[in-house]
N, C-alpha and C positions, 0 to 999 in steps of 0.2 A: 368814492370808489371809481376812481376814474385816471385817466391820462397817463397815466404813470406808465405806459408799455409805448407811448411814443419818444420816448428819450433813451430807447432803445438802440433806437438809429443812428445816433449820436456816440455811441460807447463802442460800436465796431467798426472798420474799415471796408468790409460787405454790406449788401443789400441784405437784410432780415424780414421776414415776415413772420409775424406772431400774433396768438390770437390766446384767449384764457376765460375758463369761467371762475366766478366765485362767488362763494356762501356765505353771509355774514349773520349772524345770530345778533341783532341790537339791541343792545341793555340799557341805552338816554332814558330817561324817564318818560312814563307816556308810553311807550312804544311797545321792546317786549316782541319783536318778530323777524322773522328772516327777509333777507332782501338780496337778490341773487344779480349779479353783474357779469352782461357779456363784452369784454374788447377785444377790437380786432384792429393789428398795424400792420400796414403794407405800403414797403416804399416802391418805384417805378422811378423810370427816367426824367422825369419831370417833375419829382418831388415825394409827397409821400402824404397817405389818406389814414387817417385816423376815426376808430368811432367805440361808443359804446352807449349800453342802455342799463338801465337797473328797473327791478319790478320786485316791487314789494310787499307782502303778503300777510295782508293783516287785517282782511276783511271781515267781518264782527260776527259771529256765531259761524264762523267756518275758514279757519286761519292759514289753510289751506290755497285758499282763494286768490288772485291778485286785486289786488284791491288799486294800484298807481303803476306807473310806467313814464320814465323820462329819457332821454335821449340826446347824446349830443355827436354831432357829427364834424370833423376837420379836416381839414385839405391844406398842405404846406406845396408853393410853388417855390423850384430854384428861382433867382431873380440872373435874367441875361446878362453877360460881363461881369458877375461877383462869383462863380461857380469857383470853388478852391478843393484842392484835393483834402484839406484838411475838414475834415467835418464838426471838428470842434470849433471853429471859428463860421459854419455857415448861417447865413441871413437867411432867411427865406420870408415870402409872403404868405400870409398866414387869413383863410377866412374859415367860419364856423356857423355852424346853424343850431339852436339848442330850443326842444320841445319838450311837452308833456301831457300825459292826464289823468285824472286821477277821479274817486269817489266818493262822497262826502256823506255822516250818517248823522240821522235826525235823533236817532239815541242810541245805546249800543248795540242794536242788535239788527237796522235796515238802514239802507242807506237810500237816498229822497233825487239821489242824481249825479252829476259828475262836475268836474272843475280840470280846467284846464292851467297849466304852467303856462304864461305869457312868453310866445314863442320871441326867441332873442338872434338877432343876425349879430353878428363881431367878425371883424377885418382889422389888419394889420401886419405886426411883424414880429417873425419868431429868430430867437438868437440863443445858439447855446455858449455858454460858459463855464471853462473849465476854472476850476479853482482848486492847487493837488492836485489830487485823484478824486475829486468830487467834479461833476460835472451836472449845472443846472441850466436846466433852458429856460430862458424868458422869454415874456408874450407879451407885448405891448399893442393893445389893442382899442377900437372903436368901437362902441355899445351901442345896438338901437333894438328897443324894445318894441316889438310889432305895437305900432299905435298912438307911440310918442312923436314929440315934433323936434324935439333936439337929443342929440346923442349925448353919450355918457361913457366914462374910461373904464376897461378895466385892464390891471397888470394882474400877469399868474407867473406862478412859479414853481417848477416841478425839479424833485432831485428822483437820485437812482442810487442809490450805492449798496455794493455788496460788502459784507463784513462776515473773517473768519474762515479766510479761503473760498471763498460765495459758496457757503451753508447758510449765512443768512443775509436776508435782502432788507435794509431802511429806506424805502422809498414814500412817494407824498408830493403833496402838490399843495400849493397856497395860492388863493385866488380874494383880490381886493378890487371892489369898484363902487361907484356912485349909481344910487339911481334915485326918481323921483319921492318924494312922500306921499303915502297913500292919502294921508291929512292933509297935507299945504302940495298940492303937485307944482307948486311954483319952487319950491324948497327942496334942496338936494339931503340925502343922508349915506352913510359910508357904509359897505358891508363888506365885511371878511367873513370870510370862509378856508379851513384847512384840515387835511385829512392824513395826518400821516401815518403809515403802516411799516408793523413788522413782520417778516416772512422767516420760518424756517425750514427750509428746503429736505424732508421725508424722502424724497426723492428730487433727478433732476425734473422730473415733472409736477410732484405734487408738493403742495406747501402748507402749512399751519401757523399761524398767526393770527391778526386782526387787526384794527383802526383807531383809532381815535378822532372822534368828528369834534372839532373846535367852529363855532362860528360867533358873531355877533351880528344883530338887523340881518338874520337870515331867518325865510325869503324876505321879510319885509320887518320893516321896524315899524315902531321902537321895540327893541328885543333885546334883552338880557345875554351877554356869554352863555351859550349851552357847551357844556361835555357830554360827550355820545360815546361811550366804548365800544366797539367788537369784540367779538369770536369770528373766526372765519376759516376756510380750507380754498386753496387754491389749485385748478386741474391746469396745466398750460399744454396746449395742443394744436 
């Protein structure tokens, strides 16, 4: 539930600011609870700031509760001498910061403490691509996990597209990288991750739809492909 309102930027000939919340009702197995996401994009003269957070609620005899909270924050710099009026060919420098934390329970019904998402720095470079009237931005980027001694890659990939006179939105993001083994840390393993959604726009503000969470060695392997469906409603404000 993520990224998908910075490639906003990229589809207009104006500066945009936009910001959205949304509900999602998750049905993956295991799970069974709602997880609500705020983003917010804003570009300026110098580039343009991205972020968002999700908080998840699914804390054990009161479901109500949040139970995790993760975050990721980004910042695209125009790079000096490559500035084009075209925005669909713009480079930019691309870093991010990505955290979390969350609660962990001793049986179903208390939890013994908390655990923390291994907070991730990434730097690099962001490039959109039109392809038609599909326009996707790539991320080519440097991984370093607060604590490791060598970096590690990750490419992502986010589309946008509206279909049906923009009544409805197929947007999504794919995101693939390397990181250590929890088993051998001397041994790499590959993880994907992909989330794509559909929106049908109720209004120009509100939406209906949901996701499909695809991953595999997500957060950590060895780990089986999971499928994660949605429900969800989206407010854009």
């Amino acid at each position: 539930m993520k990224k998908i309102i910075v490639l906003l930027f990229f589809l207009s000939p104006v500066m945009l600011k936009s910001q959205n919340l949304q509900l999602h009702y998750d049905f993956g197995e295991n799970r069974k609870f709602f997880t609500a996401t705020l983003e917010m994009f804003r570009p300026d003269t110098l580039g343009s700031t991205f972020w968002f957070a999700d908080f998840d609620f699914d804390y054990p005899g009161n479901p109500r509760s949040m139970s995790a909270a993760y975050w990721e924050i980004a910042r695209d710099f125009y790079i000096p001498g490559l500035r084009k009026m075209n925005a669909f060919d713009e480079l930019t420098f691309h870093i991010e910061y990505n955290d979390g934390f969350g609660a962990y329970p001793i049986d179903s019904s208390i939890f013994t403490g908390s655990f923390t998402y291994n907070s991730i720095f990434l730097a690099g470079f962001s490039q959109p691509v039109k392809i038609g009237q599909v326009v996707l931005t790539t991320q080519w980027l440097c991984r370093m996990p607060r604590g490791m001694d060598t970096p590690d890659f990750q490419f992502t990939l986010v589309w946008f597209q509206p279909l049906l006179n923009g009544r409805v939105l197929f947007t999504g993001f794919a995101d693939i990288w390397s990181q250590d083994k929890i088993a051998d840390p001397d041994s790499k393993e590959i993880v994907f991750q992909t989330e794509p959604q559909i929106w049908y726009l109720v209004t120009p503000k509100i939406a209906l739809g949901g996701e499909l969470e695809i991953s595999k060695n997500f957060p950590v392997g060895p780990n089986e492909w999971e499928l994660m469906p949605t429900l969800g409603a989206r407010w854009e404000f």
